[in-house]
VEXDREN-2710 file (C-alpha; in Angstrom, 1 decimal):
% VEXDREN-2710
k/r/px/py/pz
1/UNK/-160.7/146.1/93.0
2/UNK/-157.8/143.9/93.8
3/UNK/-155.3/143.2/90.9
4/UNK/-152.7/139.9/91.3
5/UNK/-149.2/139.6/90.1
6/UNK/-148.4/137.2/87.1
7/UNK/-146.6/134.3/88.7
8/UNK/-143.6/135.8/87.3
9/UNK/-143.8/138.7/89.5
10/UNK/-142.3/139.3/92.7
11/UNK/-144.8/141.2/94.8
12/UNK/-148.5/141.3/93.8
13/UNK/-150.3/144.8/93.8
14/UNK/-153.7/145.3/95.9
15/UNK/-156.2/148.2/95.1
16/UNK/-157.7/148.5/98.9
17/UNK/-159.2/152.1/98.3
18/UNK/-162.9/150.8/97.8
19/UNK/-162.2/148.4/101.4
20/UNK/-163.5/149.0/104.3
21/UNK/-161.3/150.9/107.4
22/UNK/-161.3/148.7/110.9
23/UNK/-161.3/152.5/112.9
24/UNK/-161.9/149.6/116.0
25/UNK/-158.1/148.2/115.3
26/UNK/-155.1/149.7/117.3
27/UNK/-152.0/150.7/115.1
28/UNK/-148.7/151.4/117.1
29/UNK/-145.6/153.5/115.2
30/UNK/-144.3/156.7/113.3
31/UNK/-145.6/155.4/110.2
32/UNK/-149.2/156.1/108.2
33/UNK/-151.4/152.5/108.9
34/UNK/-154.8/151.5/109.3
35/UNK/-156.5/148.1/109.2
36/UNK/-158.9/147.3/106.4
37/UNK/-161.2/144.4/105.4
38/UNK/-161.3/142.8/102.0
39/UNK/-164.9/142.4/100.7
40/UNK/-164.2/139.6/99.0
41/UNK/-163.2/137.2/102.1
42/UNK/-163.9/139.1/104.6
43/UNK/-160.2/139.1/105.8
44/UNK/-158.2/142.0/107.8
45/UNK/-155.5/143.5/105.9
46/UNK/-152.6/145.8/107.5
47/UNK/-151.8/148.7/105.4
48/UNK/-149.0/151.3/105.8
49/UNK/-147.1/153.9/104.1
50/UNK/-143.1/155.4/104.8
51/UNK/-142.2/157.5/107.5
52/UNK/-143.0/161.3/106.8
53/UNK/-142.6/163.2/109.8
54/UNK/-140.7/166.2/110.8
55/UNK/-137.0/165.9/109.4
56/UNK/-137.6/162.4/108.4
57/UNK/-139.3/161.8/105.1
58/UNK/-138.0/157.8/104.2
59/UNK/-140.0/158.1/100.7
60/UNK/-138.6/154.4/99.6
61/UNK/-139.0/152.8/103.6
62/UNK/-142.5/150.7/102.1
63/UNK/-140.1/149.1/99.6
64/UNK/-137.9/148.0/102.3
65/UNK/-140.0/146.0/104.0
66/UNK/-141.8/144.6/101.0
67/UNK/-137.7/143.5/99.5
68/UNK/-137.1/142.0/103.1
69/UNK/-140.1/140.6/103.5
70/UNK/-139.2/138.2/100.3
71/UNK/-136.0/138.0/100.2
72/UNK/-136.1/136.8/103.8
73/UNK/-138.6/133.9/102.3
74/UNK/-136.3/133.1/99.8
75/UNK/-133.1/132.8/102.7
76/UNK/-135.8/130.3/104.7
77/UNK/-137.1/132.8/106.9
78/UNK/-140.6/133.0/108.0
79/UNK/-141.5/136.2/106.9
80/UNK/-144.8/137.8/107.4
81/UNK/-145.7/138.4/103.4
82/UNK/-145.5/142.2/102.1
83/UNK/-147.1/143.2/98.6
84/UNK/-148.0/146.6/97.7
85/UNK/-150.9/148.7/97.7
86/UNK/-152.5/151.5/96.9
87/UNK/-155.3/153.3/99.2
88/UNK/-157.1/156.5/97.5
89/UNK/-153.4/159.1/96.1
90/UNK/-151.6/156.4/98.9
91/UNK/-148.9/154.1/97.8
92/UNK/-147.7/151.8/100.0
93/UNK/-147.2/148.2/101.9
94/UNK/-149.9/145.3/103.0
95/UNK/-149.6/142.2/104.8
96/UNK/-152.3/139.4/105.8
97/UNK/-153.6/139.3/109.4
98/UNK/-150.9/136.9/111.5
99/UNK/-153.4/135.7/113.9
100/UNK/-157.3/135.1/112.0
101/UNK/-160.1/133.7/114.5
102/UNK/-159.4/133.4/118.0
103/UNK/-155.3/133.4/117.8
104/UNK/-153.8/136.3/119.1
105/UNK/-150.5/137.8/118.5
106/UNK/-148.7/138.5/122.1
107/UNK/-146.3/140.8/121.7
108/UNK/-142.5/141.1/123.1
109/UNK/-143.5/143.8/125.3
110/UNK/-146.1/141.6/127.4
111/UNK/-143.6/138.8/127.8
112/UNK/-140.7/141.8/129.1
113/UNK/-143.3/143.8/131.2
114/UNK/-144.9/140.1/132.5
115/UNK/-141.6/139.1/133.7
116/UNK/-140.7/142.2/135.4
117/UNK/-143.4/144.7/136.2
118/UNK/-140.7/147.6/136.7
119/UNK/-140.2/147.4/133.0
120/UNK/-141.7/150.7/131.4
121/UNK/-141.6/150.3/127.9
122/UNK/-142.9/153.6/127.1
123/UNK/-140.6/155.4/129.3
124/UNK/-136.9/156.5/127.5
125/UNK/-135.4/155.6/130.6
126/UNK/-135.8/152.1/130.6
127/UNK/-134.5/151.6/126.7
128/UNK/-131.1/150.9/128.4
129/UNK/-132.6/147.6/129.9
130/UNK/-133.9/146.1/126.7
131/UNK/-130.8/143.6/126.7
132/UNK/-130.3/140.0/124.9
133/UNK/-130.3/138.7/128.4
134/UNK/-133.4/140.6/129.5
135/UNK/-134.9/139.4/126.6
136/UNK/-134.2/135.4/127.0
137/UNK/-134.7/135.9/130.7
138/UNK/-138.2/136.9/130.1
139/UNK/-139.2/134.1/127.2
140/UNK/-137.8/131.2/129.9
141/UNK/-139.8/133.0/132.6
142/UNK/-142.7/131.8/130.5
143/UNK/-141.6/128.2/129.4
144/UNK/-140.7/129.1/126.1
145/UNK/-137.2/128.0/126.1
146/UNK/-138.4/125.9/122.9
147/UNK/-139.0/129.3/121.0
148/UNK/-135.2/131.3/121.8
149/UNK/-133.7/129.8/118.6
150/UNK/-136.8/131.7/116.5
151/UNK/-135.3/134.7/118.4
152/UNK/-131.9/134.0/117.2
153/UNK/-133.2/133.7/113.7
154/UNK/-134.6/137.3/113.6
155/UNK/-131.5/138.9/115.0
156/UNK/-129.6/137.0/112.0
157/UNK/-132.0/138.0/109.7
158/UNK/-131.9/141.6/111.1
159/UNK/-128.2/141.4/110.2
160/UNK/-129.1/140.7/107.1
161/UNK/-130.8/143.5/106.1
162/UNK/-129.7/146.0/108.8
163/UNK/-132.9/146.7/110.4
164/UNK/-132.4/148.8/113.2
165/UNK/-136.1/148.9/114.7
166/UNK/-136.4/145.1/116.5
167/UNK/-137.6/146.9/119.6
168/UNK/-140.5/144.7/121.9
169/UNK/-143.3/145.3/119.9
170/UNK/-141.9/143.9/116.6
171/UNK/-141.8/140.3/117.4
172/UNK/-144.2/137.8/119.7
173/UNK/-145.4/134.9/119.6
174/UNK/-149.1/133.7/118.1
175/UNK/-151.4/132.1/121.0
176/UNK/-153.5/129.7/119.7
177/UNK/-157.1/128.9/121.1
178/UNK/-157.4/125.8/123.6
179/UNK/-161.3/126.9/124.6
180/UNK/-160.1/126.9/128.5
181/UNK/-161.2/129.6/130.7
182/UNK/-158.1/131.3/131.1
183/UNK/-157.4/131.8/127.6
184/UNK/-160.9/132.9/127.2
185/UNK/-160.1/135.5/129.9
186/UNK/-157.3/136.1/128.2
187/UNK/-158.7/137.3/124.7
188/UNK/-161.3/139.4/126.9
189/UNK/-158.7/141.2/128.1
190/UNK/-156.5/141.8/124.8
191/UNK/-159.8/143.0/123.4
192/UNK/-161.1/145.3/126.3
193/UNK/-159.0/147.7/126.4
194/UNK/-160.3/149.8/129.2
195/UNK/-161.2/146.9/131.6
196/UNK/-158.0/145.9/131.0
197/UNK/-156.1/149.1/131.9
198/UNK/-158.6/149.2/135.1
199/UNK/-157.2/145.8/136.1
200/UNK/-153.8/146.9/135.8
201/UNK/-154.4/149.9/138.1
202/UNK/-156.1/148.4/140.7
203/UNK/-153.9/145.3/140.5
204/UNK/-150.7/145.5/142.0
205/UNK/-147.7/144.5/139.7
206/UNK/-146.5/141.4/141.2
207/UNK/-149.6/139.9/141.3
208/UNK/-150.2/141.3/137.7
209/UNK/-146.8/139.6/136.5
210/UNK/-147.9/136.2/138.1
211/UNK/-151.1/136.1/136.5
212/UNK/-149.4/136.5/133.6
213/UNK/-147.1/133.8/133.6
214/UNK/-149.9/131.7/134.8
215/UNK/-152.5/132.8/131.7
216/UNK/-149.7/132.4/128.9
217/UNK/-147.4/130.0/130.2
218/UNK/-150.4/127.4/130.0
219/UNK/-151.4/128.6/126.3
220/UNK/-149.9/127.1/123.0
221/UNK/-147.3/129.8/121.8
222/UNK/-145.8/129.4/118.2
223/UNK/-143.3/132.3/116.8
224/UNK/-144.8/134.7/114.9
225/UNK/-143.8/135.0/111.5
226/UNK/-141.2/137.9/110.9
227/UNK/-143.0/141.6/110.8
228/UNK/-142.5/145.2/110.7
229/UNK/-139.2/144.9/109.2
230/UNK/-138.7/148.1/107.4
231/UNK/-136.3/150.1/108.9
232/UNK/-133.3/148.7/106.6
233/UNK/-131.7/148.5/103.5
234/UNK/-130.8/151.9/103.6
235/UNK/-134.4/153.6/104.0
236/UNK/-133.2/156.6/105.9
237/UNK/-130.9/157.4/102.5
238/UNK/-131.6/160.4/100.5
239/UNK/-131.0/159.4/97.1
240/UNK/-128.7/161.8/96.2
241/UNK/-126.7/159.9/99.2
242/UNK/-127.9/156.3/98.2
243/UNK/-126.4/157.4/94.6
244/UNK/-122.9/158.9/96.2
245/UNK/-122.5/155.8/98.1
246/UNK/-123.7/153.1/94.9
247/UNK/-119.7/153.3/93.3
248/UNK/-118.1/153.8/96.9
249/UNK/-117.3/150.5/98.1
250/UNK/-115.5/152.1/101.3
251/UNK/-118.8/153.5/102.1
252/UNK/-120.9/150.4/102.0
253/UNK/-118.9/149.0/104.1
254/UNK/-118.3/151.5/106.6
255/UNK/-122.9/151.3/106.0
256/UNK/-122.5/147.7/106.8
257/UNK/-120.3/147.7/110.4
258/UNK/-121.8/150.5/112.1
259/UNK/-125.6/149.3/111.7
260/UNK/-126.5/148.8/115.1
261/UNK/-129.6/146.8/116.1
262/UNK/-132.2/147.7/118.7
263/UNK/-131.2/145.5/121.4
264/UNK/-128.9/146.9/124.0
265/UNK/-125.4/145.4/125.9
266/UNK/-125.9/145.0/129.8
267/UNK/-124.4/148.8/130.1
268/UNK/-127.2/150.2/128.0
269/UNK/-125.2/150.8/124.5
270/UNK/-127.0/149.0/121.5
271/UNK/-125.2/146.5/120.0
272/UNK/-123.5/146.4/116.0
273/UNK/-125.2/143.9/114.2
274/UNK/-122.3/142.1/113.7
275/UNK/-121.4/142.1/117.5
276/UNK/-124.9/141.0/118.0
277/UNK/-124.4/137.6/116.4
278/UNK/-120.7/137.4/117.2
279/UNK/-122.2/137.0/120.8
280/UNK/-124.9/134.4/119.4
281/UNK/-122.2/132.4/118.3
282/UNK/-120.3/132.7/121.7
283/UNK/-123.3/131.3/123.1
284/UNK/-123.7/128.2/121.3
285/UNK/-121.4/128.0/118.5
286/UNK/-122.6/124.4/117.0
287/UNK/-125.9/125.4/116.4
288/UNK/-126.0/128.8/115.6
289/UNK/-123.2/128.2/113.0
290/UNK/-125.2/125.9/111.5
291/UNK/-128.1/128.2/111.2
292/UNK/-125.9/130.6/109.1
293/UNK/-124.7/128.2/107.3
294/UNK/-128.2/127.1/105.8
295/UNK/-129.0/130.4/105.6
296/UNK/-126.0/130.9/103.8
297/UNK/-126.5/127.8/101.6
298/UNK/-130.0/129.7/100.0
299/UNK/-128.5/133.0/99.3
300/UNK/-128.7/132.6/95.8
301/UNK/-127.8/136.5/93.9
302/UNK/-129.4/136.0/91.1
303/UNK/-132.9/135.4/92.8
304/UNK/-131.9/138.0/95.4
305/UNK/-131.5/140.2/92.4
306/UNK/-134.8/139.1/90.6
307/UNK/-137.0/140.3/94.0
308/UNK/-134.8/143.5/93.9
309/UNK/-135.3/144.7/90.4
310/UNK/-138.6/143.2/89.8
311/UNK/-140.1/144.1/93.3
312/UNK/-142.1/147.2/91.8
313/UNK/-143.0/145.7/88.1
314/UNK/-146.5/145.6/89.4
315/UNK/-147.1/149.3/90.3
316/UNK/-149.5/150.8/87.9
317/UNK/-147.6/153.0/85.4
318/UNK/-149.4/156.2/86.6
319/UNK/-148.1/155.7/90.0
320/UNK/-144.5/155.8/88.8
321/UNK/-143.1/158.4/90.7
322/UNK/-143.9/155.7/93.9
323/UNK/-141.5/153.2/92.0
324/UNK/-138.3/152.3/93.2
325/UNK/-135.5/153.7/92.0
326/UNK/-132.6/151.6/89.6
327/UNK/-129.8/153.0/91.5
328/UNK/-131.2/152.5/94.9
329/UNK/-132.3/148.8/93.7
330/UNK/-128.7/148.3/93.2
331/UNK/-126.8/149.5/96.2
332/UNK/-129.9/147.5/98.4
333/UNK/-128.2/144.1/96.1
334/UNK/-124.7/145.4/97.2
335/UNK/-125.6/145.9/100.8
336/UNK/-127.2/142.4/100.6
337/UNK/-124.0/140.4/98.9
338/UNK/-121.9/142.3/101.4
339/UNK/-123.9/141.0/104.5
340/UNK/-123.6/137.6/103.1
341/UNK/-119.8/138.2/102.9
342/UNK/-119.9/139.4/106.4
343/UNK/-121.7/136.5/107.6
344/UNK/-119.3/134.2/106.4
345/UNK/-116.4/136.2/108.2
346/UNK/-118.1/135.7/111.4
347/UNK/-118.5/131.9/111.3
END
């Protein structure tokens, strides 16, 4: 069954219980996912729940990403879209494959590991060298100087909602099919995973690296829309914390300055997201400026508001207890107005 939004609803609601589980499909993170198929088009689907895991239970972390994912729209973003869903006693978010028929999504990680083989993104160790230069370094080593201003836009838009998780598997770009060989090799190997892993242990990593430039460099490679945003607007809040800070305006603000992103300084420390576009600005002040400043020209509160308070009008009234909260709704607005107020203090 799959039940749509009135028009004048923010996020539609999807009952995926009755579709099909892709058991074939690889799902990286903390959180609860799976890929599914919709009958009705025969579509993939990403569906995922909030963190639950030891000491961290983020009950309201599914809302985050579906707010972000359209308030970002609204601010010009091009944010993958989030509704919500329900799977069997499950509530949570679901987003639209990125990449139907032969596209692929390439990931950060392949672009930073391509460029320098001694990059171990699994391995703690090497978190310290996942830098803004490191970064840029790695999309020039594959022609994509084109694509570094879409980079800048999702560190902007991570300021804006605080998300803290940008590490290299959250952002890539979409390859696009040109029917050569080497992109036909290429999809063979994103696909087979073992034949893959035996290439890149018999292979050593220099040559790896080179083929990979050659392969991608050669390929048509778009930014990928926006995705796996959620860890922001205040997810990791109990709400009895959420609630203290709601009439605290000392402690939003203190919330605000110390959110730090995922990307690192050259000596290892992660930057505050508001030192992390102070330094986007240093780099090319004419053009970054004017990014915010359309940015800032769309930030309309009393839509922002709307997609807040209306983002869970569609959950089903027996699965209330899943709905978002009215208190939390309004300290995410307040976080929200105050990062536009910050924005405008860094320009």
């Amino acid at each position: 069954m799959l039940i749509f939004a009135k028009n004048n609803k923010v996020a539609k609601f999807f009952d995926i219980t009755e579709w099909g589980e892709k058991k074939f499909f690889q799902t990286r993170g903390t959180r609860d996912k799976c890929v599914v198929e919709n009958p009705a088009d025969s579509s993939f689907y990403y569906f995922k729940t909030s963190i639950n895991v030891r000491d961290k239970n983020y009950k309201h972390e599914f809302w985050s990403e579906i707010i972000a994912s359209h308030v970002g729209k609204l601010l010009g973003f091009n944010t993958l879209t989030y509704d919500i869903a329900r799977k069997g006693d499950k509530i949570g978010c679901i987003s639209k494959e990125m990449n139907p028929g032969t596209s692929v999504l390439t990931e950060g990680r392949s672009f930073l590991t391509g460029y320098d083989n001694t990059y171990k993104p699994s391995d703690k160790s090497s978190y310290k060298h996942y830098t803004l230069e490191f970064i840029l370094n790695s999309i020039s080593a594959y022609k994509l100087e084109s694509q570094i201003y879409s980079f800048y836009k999702v560190l902007i838009f991570d300021f804006i909602i605080g998300n803290s998780d940008r590490h290299q598997e959250n952002w890539g770009f979409i390859t696009q099919t040109n029917h050569t060989w080497k992109h036909k090799a290429y999809l063979f190997l994103k696909t087979k995973k073992r034949i893959k892993n035996f290439i890149l242990w018999i292979l050593p990593g220099k040559v790896i690296s080179k083929l990979s430039k050659s392969f991608v460099s050669n390929l048509s490679n778009e930014f990928s829309p926006i995705y796996d945003s959620g860890c922001c607007l205040a997810r990791e809040l109990s709400d009895e914390r959420a609630n203290m800070m709601l009439n605290n305006e000392l402690m939003i603000e203190s919330f605000v300055n110390r959110a730090q992103a995922e990307i690192r300084k050259e000596d290892g420390s992660k930057y505050k997201h508001t030192e992390l576009v102070s330094t986007l600005l240093d780099k090319d002040k004419a053009n970054i400026s004017e990014m915010i400043n359309e940015i800032l020209n769309k930030y309309d509160e009393h839509k922002i508001k709307k997609i807040v308070n209306e983002i869970d009008k569609e959950l089903p009234p027996e699965f209330g207890d899943h709905s978002l909260p009215e208190p939390r709704k309004e300290l995410i607005i307040k976080i929200l107005i105050s990062k536009k107020n910050k924005l405008k203090e860094l320009l």
